[in-house]
C-alpha positions in Angstrom: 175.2 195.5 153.1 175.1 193.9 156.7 173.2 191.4 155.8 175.8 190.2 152.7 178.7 190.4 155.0 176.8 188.0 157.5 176.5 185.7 154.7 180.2 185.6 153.6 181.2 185.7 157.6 178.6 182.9 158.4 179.9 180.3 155.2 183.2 179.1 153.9 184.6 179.2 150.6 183.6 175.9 150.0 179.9 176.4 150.9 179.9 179.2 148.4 181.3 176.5 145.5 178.9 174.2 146.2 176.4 177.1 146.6 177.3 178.5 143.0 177.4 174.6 141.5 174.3 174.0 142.1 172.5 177.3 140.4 174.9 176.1 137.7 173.1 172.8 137.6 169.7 174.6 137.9 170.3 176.8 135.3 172.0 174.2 132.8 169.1 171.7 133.5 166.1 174.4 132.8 168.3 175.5 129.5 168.3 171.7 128.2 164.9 171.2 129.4 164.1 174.3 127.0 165.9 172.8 124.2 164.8 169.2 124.3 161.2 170.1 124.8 160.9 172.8 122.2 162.5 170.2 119.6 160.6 167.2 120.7 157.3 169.2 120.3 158.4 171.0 117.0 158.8 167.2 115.9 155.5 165.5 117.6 153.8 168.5 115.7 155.7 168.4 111.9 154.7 164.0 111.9 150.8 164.5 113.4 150.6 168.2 112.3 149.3 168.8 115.5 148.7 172.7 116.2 148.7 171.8 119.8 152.0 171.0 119.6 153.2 173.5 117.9 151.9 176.0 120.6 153.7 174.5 123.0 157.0 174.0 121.2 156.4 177.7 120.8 155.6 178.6 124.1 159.0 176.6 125.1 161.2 178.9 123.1 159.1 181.4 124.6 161.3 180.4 128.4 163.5 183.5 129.6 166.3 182.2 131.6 166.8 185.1 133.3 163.5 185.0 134.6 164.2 181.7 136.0 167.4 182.7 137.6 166.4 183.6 140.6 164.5 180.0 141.3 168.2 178.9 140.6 169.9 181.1 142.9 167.3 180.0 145.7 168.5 176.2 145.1 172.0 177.5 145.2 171.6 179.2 148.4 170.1 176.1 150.2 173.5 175.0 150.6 174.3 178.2 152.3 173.7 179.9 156.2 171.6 182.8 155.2 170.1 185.6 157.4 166.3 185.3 157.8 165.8 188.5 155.5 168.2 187.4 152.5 166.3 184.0 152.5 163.1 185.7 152.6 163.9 187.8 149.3 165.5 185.1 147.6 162.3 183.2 147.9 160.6 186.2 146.9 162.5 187.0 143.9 161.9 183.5 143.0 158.6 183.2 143.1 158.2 186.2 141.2 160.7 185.0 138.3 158.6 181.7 138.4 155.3 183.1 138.0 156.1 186.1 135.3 157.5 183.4 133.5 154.0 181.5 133.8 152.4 184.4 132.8 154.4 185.1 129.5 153.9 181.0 128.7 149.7 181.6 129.4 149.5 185.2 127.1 152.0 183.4 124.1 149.5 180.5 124.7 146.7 182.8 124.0 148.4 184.9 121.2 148.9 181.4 119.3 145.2 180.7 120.1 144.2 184.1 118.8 146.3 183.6 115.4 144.9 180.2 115.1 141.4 181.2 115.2 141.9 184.6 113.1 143.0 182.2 110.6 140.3 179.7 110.3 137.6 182.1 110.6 138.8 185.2 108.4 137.1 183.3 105.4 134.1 182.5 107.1 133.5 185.1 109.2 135.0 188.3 109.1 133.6 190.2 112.1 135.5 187.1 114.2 138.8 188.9 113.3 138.1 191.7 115.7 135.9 190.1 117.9 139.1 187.6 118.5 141.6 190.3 118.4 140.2 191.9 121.4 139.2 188.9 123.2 143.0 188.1 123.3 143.8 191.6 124.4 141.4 191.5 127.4 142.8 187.9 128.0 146.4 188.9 127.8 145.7 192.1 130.5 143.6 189.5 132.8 146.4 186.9 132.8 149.3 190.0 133.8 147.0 192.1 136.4 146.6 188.4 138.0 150.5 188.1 137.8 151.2 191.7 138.9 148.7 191.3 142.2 149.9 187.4 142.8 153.2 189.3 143.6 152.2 192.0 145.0 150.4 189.5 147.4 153.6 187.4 148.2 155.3 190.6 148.8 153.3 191.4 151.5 151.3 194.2 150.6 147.6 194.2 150.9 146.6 193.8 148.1 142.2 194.0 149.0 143.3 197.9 149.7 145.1 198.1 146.6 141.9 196.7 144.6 140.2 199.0 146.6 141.9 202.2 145.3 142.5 200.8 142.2 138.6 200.8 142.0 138.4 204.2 143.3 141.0 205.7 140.5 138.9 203.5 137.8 136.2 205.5 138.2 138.2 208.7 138.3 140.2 207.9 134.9 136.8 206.6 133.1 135.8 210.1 133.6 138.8 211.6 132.5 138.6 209.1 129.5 135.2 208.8 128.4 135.2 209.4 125.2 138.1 206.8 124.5 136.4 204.3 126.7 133.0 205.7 124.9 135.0 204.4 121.8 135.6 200.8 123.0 132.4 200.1 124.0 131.0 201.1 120.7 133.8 198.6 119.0 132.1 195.9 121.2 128.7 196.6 120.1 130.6 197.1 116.1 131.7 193.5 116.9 128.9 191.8 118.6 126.0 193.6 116.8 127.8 193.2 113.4 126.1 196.0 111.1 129.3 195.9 109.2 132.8 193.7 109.3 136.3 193.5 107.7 135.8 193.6 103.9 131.8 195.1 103.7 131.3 198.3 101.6 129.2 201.0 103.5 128.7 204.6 103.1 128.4 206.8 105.7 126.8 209.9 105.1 128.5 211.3 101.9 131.9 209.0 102.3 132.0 205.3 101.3 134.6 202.7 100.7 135.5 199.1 101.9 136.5 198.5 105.7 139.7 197.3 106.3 139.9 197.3 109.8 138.0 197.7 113.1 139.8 199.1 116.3 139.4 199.6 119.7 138.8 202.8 119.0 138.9 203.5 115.3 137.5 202.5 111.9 139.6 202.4 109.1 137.7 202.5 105.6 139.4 202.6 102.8 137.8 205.0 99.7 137.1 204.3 96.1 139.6 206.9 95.6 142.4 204.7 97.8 142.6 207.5 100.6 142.0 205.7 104.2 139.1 207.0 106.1 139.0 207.1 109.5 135.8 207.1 111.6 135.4 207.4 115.5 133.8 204.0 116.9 131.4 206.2 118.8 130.7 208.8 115.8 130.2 206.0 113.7 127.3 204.2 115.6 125.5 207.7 115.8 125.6 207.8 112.3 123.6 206.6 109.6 125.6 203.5 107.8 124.2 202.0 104.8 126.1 198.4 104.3 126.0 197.2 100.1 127.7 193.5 101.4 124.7 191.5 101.7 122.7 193.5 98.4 121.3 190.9 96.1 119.9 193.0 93.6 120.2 196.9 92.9 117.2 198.9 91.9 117.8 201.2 89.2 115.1 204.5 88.2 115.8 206.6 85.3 113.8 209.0 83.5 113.8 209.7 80.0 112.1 212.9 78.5 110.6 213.1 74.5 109.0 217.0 72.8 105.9 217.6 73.0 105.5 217.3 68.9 105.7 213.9 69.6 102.4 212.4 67.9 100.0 210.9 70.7 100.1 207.6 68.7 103.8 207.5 69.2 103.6 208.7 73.1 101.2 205.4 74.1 103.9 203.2 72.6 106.5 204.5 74.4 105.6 202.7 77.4 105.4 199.3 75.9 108.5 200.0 74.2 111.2 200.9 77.1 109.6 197.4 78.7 110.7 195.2 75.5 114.1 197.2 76.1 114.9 196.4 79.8 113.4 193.1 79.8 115.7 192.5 76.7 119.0 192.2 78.8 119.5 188.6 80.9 120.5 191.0 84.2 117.4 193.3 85.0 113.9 192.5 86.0 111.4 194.6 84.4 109.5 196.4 87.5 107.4 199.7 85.5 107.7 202.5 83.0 105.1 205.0 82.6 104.5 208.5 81.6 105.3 210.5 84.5 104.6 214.4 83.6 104.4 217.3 81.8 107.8 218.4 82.1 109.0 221.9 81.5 110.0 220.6 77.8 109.4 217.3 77.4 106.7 214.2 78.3 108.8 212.8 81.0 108.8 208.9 81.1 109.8 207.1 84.3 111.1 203.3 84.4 112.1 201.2 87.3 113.9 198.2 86.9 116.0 195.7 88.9 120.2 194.7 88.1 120.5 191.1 89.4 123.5 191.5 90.3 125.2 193.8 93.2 128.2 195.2 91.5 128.5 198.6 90.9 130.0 198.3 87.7 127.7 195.7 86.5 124.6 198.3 87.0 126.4 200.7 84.8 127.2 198.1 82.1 123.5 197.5 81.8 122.4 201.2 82.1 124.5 202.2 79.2 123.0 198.9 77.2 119.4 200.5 77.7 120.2 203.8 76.7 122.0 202.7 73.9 119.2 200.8 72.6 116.6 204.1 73.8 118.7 206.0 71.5 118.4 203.4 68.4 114.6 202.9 69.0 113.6 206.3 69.4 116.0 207.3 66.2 114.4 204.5 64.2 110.9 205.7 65.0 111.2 209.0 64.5 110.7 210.1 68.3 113.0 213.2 69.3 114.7 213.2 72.6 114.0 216.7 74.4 116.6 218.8 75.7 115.5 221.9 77.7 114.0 224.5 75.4 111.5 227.6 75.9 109.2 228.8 73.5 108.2 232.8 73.1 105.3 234.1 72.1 105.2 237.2 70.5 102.2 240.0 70.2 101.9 242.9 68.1 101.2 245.8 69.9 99.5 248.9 68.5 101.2 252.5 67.9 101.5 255.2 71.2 97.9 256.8 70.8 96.1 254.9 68.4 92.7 253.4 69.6 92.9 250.1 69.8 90.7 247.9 68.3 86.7 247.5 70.1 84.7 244.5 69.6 81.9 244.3 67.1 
């Protein structure tokens, strides 16, 4: 408060008009420098669709007068007879307005950047969506811990102590955090390693589904049954993740069982017969079929084949066309399918105390 009443004892009213006219000035000027840039940008940019442009027109609506008051206040009060101290936080509070204000230009800068590349690269490359979302986050921190210490620096304070401690308390909360931080390094190693990204199917142990997104922390899958799974980064890595994106071709075994009254004639056909019936489709290649075992209740018959095509749907639509056509073949020829029987064999027995019979 001593320090405001020097001022007004040390300057007239007149000094404090002038004083005041010119923040008025300062503030009017940055406002229209706002406005005619941002439009004269917006322009440059709609007649050379220039993205460039349209960043920076952007980043000029992006200017907080209030953070530039204090710059305008500072020009005000060179008109004035200020005490050493007042001067001294009026240049402070300046700088500071002016440089938060540089850092919110640099992190919408980036944020545009960020969109602009999420955009051209989400078709082609789908792990470069989160690869770019946190390369803008780590950017946009970088850009306001420079800020924050710049200040801190003009402000006096030391700020090589400050890093110092700061380092110090890093190690303690990374301890305290692990497992998050355990999580964020795994979603690095997600993104650079790539064993999935954004729009792969995988299954993970017994769960599956499409992934929808990848977070600094979290996996989000989404399930063939439309719930959202959601997997640790670090649980995730440890497990084993089978990824169908990049499947060409899905192998496909089935077994298929006839009785054992089938005649032996009959049986060696068999063989020969489930090839003509897999090979018949345009969407398998033939790989074997033979006759496995003795089964239980039936001559089992194993045949491995190939879908040329990935889908899941697709595999079923040819598996039902074979065993349709198993069916009519083995019903035209007479061959019965087994189901799971068991015969009993019955012996006579002889009366309680009768002899039984002795070899000649």
């Amino acid at each position: 408060m001593k320090v405001l009443q020097r001022a007004w004892n040390e300057n007239d009213l007149q000094a404090f008009a002038v004083a005041l006219g010119f923040a008025l000035a300062v503030l009017l000027a940055l406002a229209a420098a706002r406005y005619i840039a941002s439009r004269a940008l917006a322009a440059f940019s709609r007649r050379r669709a220039s993205r460039a442009a349209q960043s920076a027109s952007s980043a000029a609506r992006a200017t907080r007068l209030w953070l530039l008051l204090p710059l305008a206040l500072q020009v005000g009060a060179s008109a004035l007879e200020l005490p050493a101290r007042l001067e001294h936080a009026l240049a402070i509070a300046a700088v500071a307005g002016v440089v938060l204000q540089l850092g919110l230009w640099t992190a919408h800068l980036v944020s545009e950047w960020v969109e602009v590349k999420t955009i051209e690269r989400a078709s082609e490359d789908a792990g470069a969506v989160t690869a770019l979302a946190l390369l803008g986050l780590a950017a946009r921190v970088g850009i306001w811990a420079l800020v924050v210490l710049f200040i801190l620096n003009h402000m006096g304070f030391n700020i090589t102590a400050l890093v110092a401690g700061l380092g110090i308390g890093g190690v303690a909360v990374a301890l305290a955090l692990q497992n998050v931080l355990g999580d964020l390094f795994s979603s690095l190693s997600i993104v650079l390693d790539k064993p999935f990204v954004v729009g792969d199917f995988i299954v993970v142990d017994t769960l599956r589904g499409t992934v929808e997104r990848i977070g600094v922390k979290t996996t989000r899958v989404r399930s063939l049954g439309g719930e959202t799974l959601v997997f640790s980064n670090s649980d995730l890595l440890k497990s084993r993740v089978r990824n169908f994106k990049h499947l060409s071709e899905r192998r496909a075994t089935f077994t298929v069982g006839v009785t054992y009254e089938t005649p032996v004639a009959s049986v060696r056909g068999i063989a020969a017969s489930l090839r003509e019936i897999v090979e018949a489709s345009a969407r398998t290649r033939f790989d074997r079929a033979h006759f496995k075992e003795f089964g239980d209740s039936a001559l089992v018959f194993e045949v491995v084949y190939y879908v040329l095509d990935a889908a899941y749907n697709t595999y079923m639509d040819v598996q039902q066309e074979i065993n349709m056509a198993i069916l009519e073949r083995f019903t035209r020829e007479g061959i019965s399918i087994a189901y799971p029987t068991r015969t009993l064999h019955l012996v006579s027995v002889g009366a309680p105390g009768e002899p039984s019979a002795q070899p000649a």
